[in-house]
C-alpha positions as CSV (number, residue, x, y, z in Angstrom):
1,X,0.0,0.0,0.0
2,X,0.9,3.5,-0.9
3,X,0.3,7.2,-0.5
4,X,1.0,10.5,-2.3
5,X,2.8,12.9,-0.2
6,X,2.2,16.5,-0.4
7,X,5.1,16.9,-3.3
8,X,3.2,14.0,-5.4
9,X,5.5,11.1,-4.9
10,X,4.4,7.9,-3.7
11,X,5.3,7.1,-0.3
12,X,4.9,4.1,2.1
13,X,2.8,4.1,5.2
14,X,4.4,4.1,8.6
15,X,2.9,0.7,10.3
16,X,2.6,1.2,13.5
17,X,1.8,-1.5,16.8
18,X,0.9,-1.4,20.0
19,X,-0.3,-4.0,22.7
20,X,-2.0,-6.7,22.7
21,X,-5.1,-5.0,23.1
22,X,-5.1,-3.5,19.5
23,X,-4.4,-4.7,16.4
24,X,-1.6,-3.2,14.0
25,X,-2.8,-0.1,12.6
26,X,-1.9,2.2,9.8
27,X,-0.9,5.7,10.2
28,X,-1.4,7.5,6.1
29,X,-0.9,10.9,5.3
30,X,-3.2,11.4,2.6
31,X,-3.1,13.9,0.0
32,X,-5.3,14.7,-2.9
33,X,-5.9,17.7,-5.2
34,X,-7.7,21.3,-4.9
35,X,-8.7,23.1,-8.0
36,X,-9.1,26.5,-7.2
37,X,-9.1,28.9,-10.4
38,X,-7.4,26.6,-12.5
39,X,-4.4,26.3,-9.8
40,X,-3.6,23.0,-8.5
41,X,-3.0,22.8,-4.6
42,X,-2.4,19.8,-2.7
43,X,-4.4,19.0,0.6
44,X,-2.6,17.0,3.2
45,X,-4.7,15.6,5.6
46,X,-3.5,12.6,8.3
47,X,-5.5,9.6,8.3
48,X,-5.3,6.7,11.0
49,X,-7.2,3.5,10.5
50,X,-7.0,1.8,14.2
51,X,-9.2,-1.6,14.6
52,X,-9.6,-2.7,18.5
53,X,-9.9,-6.1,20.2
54,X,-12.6,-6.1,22.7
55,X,-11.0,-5.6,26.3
56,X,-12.4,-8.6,28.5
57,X,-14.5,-6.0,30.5
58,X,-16.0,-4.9,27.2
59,X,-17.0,-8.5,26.0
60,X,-20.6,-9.2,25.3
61,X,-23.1,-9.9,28.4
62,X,-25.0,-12.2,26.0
63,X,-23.3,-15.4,25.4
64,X,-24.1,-18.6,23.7
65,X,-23.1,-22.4,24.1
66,X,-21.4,-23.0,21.1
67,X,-21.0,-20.6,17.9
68,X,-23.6,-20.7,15.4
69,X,-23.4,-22.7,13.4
70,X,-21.8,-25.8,15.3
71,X,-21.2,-29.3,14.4
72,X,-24.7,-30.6,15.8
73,X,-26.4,-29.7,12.4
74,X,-26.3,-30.9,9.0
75,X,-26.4,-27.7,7.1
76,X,-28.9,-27.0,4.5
77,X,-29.5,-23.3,4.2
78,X,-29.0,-20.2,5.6
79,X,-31.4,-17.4,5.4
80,X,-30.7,-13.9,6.2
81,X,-32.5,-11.2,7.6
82,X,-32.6,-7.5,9.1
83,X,-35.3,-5.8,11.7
84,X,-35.8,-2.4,12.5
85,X,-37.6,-0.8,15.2
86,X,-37.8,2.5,14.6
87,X,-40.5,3.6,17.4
88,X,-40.4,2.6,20.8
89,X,-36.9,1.3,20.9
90,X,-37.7,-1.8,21.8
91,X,-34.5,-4.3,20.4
92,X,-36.5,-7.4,20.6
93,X,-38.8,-6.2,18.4
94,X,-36.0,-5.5,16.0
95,X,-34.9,-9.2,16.7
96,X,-38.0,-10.7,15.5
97,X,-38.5,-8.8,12.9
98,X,-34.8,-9.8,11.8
99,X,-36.2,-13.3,12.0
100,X,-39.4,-12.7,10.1
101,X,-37.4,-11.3,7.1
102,X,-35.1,-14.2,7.2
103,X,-37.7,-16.6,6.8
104,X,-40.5,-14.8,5.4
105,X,-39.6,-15.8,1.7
106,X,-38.5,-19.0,1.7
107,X,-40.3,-22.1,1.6
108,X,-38.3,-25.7,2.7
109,X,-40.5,-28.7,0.9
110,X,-37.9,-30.6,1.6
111,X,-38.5,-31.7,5.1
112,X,-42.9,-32.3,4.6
113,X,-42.5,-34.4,1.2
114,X,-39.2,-36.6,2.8
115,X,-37.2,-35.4,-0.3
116,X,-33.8,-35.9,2.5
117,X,-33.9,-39.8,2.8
118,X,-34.2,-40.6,6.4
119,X,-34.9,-37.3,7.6
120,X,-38.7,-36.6,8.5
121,X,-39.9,-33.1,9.3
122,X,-39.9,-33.2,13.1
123,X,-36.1,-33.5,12.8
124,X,-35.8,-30.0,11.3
125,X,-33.1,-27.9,13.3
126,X,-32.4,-24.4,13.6
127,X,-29.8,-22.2,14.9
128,X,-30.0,-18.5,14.9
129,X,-27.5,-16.0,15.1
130,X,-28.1,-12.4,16.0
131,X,-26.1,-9.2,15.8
132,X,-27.2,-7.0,18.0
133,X,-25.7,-3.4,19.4
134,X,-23.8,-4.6,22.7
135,X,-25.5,-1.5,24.9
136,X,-28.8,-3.0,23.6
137,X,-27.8,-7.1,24.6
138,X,-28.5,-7.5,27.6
139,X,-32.4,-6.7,26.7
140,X,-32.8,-9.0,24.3
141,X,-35.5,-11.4,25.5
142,X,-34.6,-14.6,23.2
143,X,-37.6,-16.8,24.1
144,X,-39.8,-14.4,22.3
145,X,-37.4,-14.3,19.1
146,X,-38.1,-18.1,19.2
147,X,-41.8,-17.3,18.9
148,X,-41.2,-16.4,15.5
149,X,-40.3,-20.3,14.0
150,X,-43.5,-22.3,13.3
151,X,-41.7,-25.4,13.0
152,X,-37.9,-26.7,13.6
153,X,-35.8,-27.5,16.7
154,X,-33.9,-24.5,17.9
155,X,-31.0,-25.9,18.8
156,X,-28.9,-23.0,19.8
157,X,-28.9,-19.4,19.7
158,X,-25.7,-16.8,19.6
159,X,-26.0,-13.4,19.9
160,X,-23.1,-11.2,18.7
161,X,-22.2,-7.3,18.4
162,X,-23.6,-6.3,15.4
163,X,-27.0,-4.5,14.0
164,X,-26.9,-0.6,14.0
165,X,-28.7,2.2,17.0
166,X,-28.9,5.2,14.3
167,X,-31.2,8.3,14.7
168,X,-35.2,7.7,13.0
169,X,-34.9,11.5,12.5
170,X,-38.0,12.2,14.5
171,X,-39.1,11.5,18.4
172,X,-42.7,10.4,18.1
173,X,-44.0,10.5,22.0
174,X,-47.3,8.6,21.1
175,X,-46.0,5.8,19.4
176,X,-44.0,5.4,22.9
177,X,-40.4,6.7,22.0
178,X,-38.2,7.9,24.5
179,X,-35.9,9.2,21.9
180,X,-35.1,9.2,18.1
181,X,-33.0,5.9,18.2
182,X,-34.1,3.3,15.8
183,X,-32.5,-0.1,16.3
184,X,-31.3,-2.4,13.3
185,X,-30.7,-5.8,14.1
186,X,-29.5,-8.4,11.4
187,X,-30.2,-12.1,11.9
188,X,-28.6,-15.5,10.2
189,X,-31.0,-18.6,10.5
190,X,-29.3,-21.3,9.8
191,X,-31.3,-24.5,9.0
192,X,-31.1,-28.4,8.7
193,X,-31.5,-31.3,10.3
C-alpha cells in the first residue's frame, strides 16, 4: 500500500503496533488535489485507520453455548435477515422482525415431502444468530425471538455485536419513543437437520 505525499511522490505508510489490546494499525498521510481557479493545490490531511480487540470488561453480556453454526447440524440453508424498530426502541422487536425477514420468503418442501432420505420433518433444526448493538444485549429477551419459528428445533442461539442504533430522524412521543434511536438488528438462520 501506498500514499502520495504532499510533493506527489508515492510514499509508504508508517505501520505502526501497539499492545496486545489493538491490532496493527496504519498511520497515512493522505493527499489529494484542490482546484481553485485553474491552480492545483495539494491538501494533506492525516488519516489513521485503528481496529480494537474487545478488552475482556467490554466482552458481550450475551453469550451462547457454542457458535452458530456448530457441528450438531447438517447444514442445509442459511437465510438472512434485518429488523428495525424505529419507534419505541424496543431491540427485541427488531430481533423478530430480523427473523421474520429471514424466513419470510422461503419455503423448505424438503422436510414435509421426505425429499432428504431418512430425515422426517420433526427433525428440522435451527440455529440462529443475532447481531445486536452490545449496549442493547442484555435486553434482548430470546424466548420471544423463538416465537417467531413455526416449525424446527432450535438448537442453539448466539447473539453477537452487530445490528446498527442510528437516529429515525424524529421522536414520536405517542408511538412510545423515549428518543429518536431506531435499532437495526440483522439475523442468520441457519437451518437443517
Amino acid at each position: 500500500m501506498s500514499a502520495l505525499s504532499n510533493s506527489g511522490t508515492l510514499v509508504k505508510p508508517l505501520i505502526l503496533s501497539s499492545s496486545s489490546n489493538f491490532r496493527p494499525f496504519t498511520f497515512v498521510n493522505l493527499s489529494f488535489p484542490l482546484h481553485r481557479n485553474n491552480k492545483s493545490k495539494f491538501i494533506s490531511r492525516p488519516f489513521a485507520v485503528v481496529s480494537a480487540a474487545p478488552m475482556a470488561s467490554e466482552q458481550s453480556s450475551v453469550k451462547a453455548a457454542d457458535a452458530v453454526p456448530d457441528s450438531n447440524i447438517k447444514l442445509l440453508f442459511v437465510e438472512m435477515g434485518v429488523g428495525y424498530d424505529q419507534h419505541g426502541q424496543d431491540i427485541t422487536s427488531a430481533a423478530m422482525r430480523a427473523c421474520r425477514d429471514a424466513i419470510s420468503s422461503n419455503s423448505i418442501p424438503a422436510f414435509r415431502r421426505g425429499s432428504i432420505p431418512g430425515v422426517s420433518f420433526g427433525e428440522m433444526k435451527l440455529q440462529i444468530k443475532l447481531g445486536v448493538p452490545r449496549p442493547l444485549q442484555h435486553l434482548l429477551d430470546i424466548e420471544k425471538v423463538k416465537s417467531v419459528f413455526p416449525y424446527g428445533t432450535i438448537s442453539n442461539v448466539e447473539v453477537v455485536d452487530g445490528g446498527l442504533i442510528c437516529s429515525s430522524g424524529v421522536h414520536v412521543e405517542e408511538m412510545g419513543d423515549k428518543n429518536d434511536d431506531c435499532y437495526i438488528v440483522n439475523a442468520a438462520v441457519y437451518v437443517g437437520y
